[in-house]
C-alpha positions in Angstrom: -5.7 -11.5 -110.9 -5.1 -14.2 -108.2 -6.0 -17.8 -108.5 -8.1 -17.1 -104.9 -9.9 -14.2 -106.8 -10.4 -16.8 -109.8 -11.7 -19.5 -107.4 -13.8 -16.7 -105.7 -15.5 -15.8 -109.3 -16.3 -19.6 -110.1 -18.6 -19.3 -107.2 -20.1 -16.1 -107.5 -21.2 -17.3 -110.9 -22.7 -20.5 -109.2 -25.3 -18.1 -107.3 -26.3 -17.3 -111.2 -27.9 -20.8 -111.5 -31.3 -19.8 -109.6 -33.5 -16.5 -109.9 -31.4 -14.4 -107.7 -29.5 -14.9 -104.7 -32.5 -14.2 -102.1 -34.4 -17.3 -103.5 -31.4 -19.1 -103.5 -31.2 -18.3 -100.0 -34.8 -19.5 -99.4 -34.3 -23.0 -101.4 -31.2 -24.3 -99.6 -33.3 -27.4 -98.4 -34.9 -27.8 -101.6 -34.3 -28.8 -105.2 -32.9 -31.5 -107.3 -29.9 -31.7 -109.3 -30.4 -29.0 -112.3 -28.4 -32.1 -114.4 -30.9 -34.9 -113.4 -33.2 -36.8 -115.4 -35.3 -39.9 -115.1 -32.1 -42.5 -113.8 -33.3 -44.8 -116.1 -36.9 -46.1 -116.3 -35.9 -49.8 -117.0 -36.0 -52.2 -120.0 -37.5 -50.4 -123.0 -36.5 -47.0 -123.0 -36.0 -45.4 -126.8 -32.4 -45.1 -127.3 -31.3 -41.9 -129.1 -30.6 -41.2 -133.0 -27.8 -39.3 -134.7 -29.7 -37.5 -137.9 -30.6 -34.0 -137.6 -33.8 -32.6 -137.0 -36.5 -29.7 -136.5 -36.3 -26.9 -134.4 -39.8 -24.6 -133.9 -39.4 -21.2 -132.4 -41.4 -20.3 -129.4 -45.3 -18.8 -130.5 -47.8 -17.4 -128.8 -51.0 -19.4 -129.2 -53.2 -18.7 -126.5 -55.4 -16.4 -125.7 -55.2 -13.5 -123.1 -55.9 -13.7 -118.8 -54.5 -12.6 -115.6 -51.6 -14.4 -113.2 -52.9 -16.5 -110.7 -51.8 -19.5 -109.1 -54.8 -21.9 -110.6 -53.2 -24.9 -112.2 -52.4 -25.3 -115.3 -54.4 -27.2 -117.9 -51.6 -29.4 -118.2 -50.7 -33.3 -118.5 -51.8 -36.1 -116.2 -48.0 -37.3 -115.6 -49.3 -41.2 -114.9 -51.0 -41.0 -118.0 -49.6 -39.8 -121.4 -52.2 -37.1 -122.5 -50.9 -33.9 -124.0 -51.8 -30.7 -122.6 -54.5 -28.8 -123.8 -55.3 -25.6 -123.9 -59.0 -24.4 -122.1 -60.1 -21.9 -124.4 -62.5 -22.4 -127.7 -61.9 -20.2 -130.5 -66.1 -19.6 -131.1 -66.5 -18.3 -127.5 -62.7 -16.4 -127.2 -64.0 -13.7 -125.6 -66.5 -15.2 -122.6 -63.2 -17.4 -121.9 -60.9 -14.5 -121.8 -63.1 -12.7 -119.5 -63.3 -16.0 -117.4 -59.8 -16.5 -117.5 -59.1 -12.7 -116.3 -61.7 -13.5 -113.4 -60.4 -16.7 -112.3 -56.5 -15.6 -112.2 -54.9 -18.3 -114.8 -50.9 -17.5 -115.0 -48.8 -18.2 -118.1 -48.2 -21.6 -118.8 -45.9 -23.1 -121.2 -45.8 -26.3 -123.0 -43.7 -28.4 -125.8 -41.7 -31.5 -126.5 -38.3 -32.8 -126.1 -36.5 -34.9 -129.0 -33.6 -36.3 -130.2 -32.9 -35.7 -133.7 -33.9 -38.5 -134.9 -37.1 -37.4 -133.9 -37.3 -39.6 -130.9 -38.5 -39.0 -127.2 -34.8 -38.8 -125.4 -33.9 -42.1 -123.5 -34.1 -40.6 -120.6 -36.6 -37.9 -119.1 -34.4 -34.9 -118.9 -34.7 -31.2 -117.0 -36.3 -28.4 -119.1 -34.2 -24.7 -118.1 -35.1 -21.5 -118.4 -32.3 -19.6 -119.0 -32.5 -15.4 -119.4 -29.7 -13.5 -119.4 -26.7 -14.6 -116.8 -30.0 -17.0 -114.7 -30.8 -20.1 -115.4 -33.7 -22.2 -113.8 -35.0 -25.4 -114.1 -38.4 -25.9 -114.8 -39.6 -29.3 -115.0 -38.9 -33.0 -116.2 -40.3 -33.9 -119.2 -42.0 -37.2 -119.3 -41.5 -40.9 -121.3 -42.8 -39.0 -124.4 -40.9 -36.1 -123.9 -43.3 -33.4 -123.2 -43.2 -30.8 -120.5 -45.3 -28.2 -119.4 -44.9 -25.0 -116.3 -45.4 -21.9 -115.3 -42.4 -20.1 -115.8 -40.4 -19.6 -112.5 -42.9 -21.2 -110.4 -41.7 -24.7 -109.3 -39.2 -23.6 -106.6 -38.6 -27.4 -106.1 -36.4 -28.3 -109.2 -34.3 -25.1 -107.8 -31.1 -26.1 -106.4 -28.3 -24.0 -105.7 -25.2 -25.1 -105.9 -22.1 -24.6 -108.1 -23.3 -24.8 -111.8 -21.5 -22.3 -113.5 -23.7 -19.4 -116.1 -24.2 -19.4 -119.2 -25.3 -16.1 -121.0 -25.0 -16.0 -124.9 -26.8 -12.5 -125.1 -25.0 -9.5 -123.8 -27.3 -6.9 -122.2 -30.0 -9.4 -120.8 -30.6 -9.6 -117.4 -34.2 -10.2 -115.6 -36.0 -12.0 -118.2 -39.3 -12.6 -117.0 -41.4 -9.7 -116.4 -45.3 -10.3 -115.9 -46.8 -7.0 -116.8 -50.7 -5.8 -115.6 -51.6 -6.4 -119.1 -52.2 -10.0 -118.9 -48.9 -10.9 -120.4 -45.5 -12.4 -119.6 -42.0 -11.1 -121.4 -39.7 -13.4 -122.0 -37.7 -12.0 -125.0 -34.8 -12.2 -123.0 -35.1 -15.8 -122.5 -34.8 -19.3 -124.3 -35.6 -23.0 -122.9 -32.9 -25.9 -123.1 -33.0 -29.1 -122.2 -30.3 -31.2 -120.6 -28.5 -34.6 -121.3 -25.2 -35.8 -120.9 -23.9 -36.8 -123.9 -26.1 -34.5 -126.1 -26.2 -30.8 -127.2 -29.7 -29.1 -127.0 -31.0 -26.9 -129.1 -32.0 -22.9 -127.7 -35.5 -22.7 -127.8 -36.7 -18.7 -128.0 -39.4 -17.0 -126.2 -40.7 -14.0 -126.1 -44.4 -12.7 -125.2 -46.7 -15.1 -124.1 -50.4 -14.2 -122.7 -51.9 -16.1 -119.8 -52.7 -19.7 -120.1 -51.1 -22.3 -121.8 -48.7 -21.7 -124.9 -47.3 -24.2 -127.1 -43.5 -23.4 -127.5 -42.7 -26.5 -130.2 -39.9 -28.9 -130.0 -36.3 -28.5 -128.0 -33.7 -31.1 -130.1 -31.4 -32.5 -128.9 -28.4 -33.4 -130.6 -26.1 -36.6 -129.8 -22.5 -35.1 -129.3 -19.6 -36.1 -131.9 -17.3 -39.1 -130.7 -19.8 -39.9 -127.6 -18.4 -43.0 -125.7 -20.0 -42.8 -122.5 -23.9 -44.5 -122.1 -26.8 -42.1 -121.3 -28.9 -45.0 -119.7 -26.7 -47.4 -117.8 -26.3 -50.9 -118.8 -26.6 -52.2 -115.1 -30.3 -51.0 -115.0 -31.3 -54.4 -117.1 -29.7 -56.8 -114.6 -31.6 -55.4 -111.7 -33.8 -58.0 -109.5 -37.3 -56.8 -109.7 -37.4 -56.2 -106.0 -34.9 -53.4 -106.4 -36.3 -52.2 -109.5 -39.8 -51.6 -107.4 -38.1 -49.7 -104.7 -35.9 -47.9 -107.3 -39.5 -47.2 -108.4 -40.9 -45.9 -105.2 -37.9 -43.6 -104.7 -38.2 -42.3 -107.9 -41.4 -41.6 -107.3 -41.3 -39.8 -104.5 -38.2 -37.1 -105.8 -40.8 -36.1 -108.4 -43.6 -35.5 -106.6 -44.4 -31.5 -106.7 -43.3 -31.5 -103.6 -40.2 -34.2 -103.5 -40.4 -36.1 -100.7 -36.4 -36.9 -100.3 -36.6 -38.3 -96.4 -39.1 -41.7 -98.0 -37.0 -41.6 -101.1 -33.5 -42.4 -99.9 -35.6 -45.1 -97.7 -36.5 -46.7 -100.8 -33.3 -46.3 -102.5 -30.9 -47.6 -100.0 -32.6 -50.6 -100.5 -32.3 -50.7 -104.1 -28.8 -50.6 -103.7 -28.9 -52.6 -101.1 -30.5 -55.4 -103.0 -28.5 -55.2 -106.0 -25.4 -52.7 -105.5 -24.5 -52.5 -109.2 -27.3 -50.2 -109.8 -25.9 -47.2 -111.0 -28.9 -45.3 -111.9 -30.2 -46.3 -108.1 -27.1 -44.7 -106.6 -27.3 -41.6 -108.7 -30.7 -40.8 -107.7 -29.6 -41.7 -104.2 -27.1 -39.0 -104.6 -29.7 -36.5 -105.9 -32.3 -36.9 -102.9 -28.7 -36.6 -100.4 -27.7 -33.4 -102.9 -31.2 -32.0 -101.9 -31.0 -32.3 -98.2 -27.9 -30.7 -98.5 -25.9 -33.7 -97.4 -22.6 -33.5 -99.6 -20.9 -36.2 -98.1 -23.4 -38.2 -98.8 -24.4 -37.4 -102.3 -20.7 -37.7 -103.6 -20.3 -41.1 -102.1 -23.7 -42.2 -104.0 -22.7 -40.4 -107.5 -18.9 -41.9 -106.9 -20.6 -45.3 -106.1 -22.8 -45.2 -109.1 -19.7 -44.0 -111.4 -17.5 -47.2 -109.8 -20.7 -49.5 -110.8 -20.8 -48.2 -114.4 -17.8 -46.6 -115.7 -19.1 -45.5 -119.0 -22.7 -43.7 -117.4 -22.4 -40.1 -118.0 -24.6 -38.7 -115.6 -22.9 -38.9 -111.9 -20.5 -37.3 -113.6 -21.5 -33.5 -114.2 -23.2 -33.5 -110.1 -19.9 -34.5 -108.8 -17.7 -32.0 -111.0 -20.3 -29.4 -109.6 -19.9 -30.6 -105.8 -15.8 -30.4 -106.4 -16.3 -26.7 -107.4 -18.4 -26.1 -104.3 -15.3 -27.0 -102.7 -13.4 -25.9 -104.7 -11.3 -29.2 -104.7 -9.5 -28.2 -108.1 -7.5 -31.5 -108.1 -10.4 -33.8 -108.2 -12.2 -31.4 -110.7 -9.3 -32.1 -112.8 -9.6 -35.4 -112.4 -13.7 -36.0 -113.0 -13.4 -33.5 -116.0 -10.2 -35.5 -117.7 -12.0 -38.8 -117.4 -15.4 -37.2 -118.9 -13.9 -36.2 -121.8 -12.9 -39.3 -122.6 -16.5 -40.2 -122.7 -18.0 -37.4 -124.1 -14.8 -35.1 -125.8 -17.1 -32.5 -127.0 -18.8 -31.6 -124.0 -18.7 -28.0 -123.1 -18.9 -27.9 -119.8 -16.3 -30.3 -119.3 -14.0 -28.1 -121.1 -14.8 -25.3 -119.1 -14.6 -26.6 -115.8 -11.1 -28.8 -116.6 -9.6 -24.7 -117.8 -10.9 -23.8 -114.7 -8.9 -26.6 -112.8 -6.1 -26.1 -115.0 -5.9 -22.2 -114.2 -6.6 -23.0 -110.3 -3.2 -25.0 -110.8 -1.2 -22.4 -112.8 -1.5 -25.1 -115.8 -1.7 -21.9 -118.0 -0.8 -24.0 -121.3 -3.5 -26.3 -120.6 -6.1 -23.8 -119.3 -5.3 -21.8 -122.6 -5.7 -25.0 -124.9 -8.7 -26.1 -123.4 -10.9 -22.7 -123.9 -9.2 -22.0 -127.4 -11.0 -25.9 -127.9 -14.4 -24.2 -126.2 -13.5 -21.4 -129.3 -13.2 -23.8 -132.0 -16.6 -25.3 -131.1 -18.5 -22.0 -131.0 -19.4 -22.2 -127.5 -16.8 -19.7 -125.3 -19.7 -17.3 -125.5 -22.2 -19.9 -123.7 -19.1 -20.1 -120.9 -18.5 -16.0 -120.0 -16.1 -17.0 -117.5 -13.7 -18.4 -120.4 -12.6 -15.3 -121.4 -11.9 -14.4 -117.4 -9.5 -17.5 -117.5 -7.9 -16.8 -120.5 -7.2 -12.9 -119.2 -5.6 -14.6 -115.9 -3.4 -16.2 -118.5 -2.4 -13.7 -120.3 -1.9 -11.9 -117.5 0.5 -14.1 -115.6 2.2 -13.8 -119.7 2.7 -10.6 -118.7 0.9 -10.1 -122.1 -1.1 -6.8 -121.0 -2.8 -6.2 -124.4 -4.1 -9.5 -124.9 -5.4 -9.6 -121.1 -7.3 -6.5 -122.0 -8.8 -7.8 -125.0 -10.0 -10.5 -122.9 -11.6 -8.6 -120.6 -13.6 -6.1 -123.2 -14.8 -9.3 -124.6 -16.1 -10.4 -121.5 -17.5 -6.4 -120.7 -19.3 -6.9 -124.5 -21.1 -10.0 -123.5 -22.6 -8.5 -119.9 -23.3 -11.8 -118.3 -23.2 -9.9 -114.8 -22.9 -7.0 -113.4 -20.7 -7.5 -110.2 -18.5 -9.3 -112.4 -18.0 -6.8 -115.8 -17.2 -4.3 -112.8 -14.5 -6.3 -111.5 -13.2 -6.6 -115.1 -14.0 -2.3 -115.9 -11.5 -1.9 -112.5 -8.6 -3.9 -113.8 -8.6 -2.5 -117.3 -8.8 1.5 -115.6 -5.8 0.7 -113.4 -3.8 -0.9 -116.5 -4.9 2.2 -118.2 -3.6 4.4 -115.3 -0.6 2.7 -114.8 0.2 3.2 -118.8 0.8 -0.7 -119.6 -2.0 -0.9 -122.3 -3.5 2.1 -124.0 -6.9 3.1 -124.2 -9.4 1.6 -126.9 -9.1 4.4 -129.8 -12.4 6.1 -130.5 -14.1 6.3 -134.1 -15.7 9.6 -134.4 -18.3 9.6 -137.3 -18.6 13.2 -138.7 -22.1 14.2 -139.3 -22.5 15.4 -143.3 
């Protein structure tokens, strides 16, 4: 396999990050940054804890009704109240009839904490991940909570280069609504994201139409985390920039984000007070979602120059350098994250696939055998791609192979698992590994 092919595979995988290529193609000028969160909401916010904590599965507690596009019982995000579901249990069936007549689609609803049982000191992006896709669904807010409809808010999709993750093999769709007044997703889990922490796979399965408690997503600090999730320069801010930090803020989240009055209001944050990193990140989110590249790397850069040790313009610019596929500056962002945050998956997936891009094959190799050791090559498919192409370039055949049947078990994609069937036929042919022995069990 060449590195061009490689490259060309880091980006096919990037299309995986929305519900299919034809809405990715209808959401170019849409969307936020899949690793966004609040930017930091000022003085005050909870900081995270370090002790463990619960984890509830995803359970169906509501009753029965047809998809519609009706809103959802859901919170009043200026307020604080929880959302609620519309039915009472002493008249279940008149509301199920209602429900049925009026159209109410499958909402769901839970809470994000640290463990330490804490809202996160930040509001982070809830995802819907099933199979090889993964979507984001919707911020939580200052407590933590979240509620959506599953696939439905196209604005928080944005399609760029953030690579799969598929711990199942075999899962592909997820969501499937049926006629029934149900919605499947047994193929699916929620996660939340945060630099610096590890969340917790929340699993679904069948749901009925209106709103469904799900429980808690945890997240978990990271071991040997260095780098801050909530910058320090956000304290120091003038008020006058806080207020338009504010108003920019403000209008990114609408339902309908606003990004044209947003960078208005956050140019002049920054240019009241140009230390504020959380400012220029948000800056480079609403630039990330007009598609202006340029422009979004100069604001995530900026806010990374303002404060060195803030973790999140980090993970947006390592995705825009894979867009480019700019391996050397990949290298770069991904050597100084983990210095920050040295157990972050990602990181060590993206810096192997910088390494590989740049025929480091001893570092590519060490870096995924780390992904190994913490249990999470599986989340990363295209690991075991990378550590093939190594093998390969070895000139060690068998081990390339058994690379490549590892990746075939797990099934993240199609396309992909073809590619991999194709180069294991030809070795085949060619006679420089032999085929996989077959077990026969004889029937008694």
């Amino acid at each position: 396999m060449t590195l061009v092919k490689l490259a060309t595979l880091s980006l096919f995988f990037s299309s995986l990050a929305v519900w299919g290529q034809t809405q990715a193609d209808r959401t170019q000028n849409s969307g936020s940054s899949p690793s966004g969160g609040d930017y930091g909401a000022g003085a005050g916010i909870p900081s995270g804890g370090t002790s463990r904590g619960p984890s509830l599965g995803g359970q169906d507690r509501s009753s029965p009704s047809n998809p519609g596009t009706r809103q959802p019982p859901t919170r009043d995000r200026s307020g604080d109240s929880m959302p609620r579901d519309t039915h009472d249990n002493s008249r279940q069936s008149n509301t199920n009839d209602r429900m049925r007549q009026l159209g109410t689609p499958v909402y769901l609803h839970g809470r994000v904490v640290t463990d330490a049982g804490e809202p996160p000191p930040e509001r982070v992006i809830v995802k819907l991940n099933c199979g090889a896709r993964s979507t984001p669904q919707d911020y939580t807010d200052r407590k933590g909570r979240f509620s959506f409809q599953p696939g439905g808010n196209q604005s928080l999709t944005f399609s760029d280069a953030s690579v799969n993750r598929a711990r199942v093999a075999g899962r592909s769709s997820g969501l499937t609504v049926g006629s029934t007044g149900s919605a499947n997703l047994s193929q699916c889990h929620l996660e939340a994201e945060l630099p610096g922490y590890r969340s917790d796979r929340l699993s679904l399965g069948m749901f009925r139409m209106g709103s469904n408690d799900v429980g808690l997503i945890v997240l978990h600090r990271l071991e040997g985390l260095i780098g801050d999730t909530v910058s320090v320069t956000t304290l120091a801010a003038p008020t006058s920039a806080q207020k338009a930090y504010r108003k920019g803020l403000k209008a990114l989240r609408r339902a309908r984000p606003n990004r044209e009055e947003a960078i208005q209001h956050l140019e002049r944050a920054v240019e009241v007070y140009p230390e504020y990193a959380t400012a220029w990140a948000a800056l480079g989110e609403a630039r990330r979602g007009l598609e202006d590249g340029d422009g979004a790397r100069t604001a995530y850069t900026r806010a990374m120059e303002a404060d060195p040790k803030f973790l999140l313009p980090f993970e947006p610019l390592m995705d825009l350098a894979l867009n480019r596929m700019d391996w050397t500056e990949l290298d770069s962002l991904t050597e100084r994250y983990l210095k920050l945050s040295p157990r972050s998956a990602k990181a060590h997936f993206l810096s192997a696939l910088a390494a590989a891009n740049h025929n480091d094959l001893a570092r590519a190799e060490s870096l995924v055998r780390a992904l190994k050791e913490m249990d999470e090559k599986d989340e990363w498919p295209l690991s075991y791609v990378i550590m093939a192409t190594v093998h390969e370039r070895r000139a060690e055949w068998e081990r390339a192979a058994s690379e490549y049947r590892a990746y075939i078990a797990l099934a993240p994609d199609q396309r992909t698992v073809e590619m991999a069937k194709r180069r294991l036929h030809e070795w085949e042919t060619l006679r420089i590994i032999g085929p996989i022995e077959t077990i026969e069990v004889e029937t008694p």
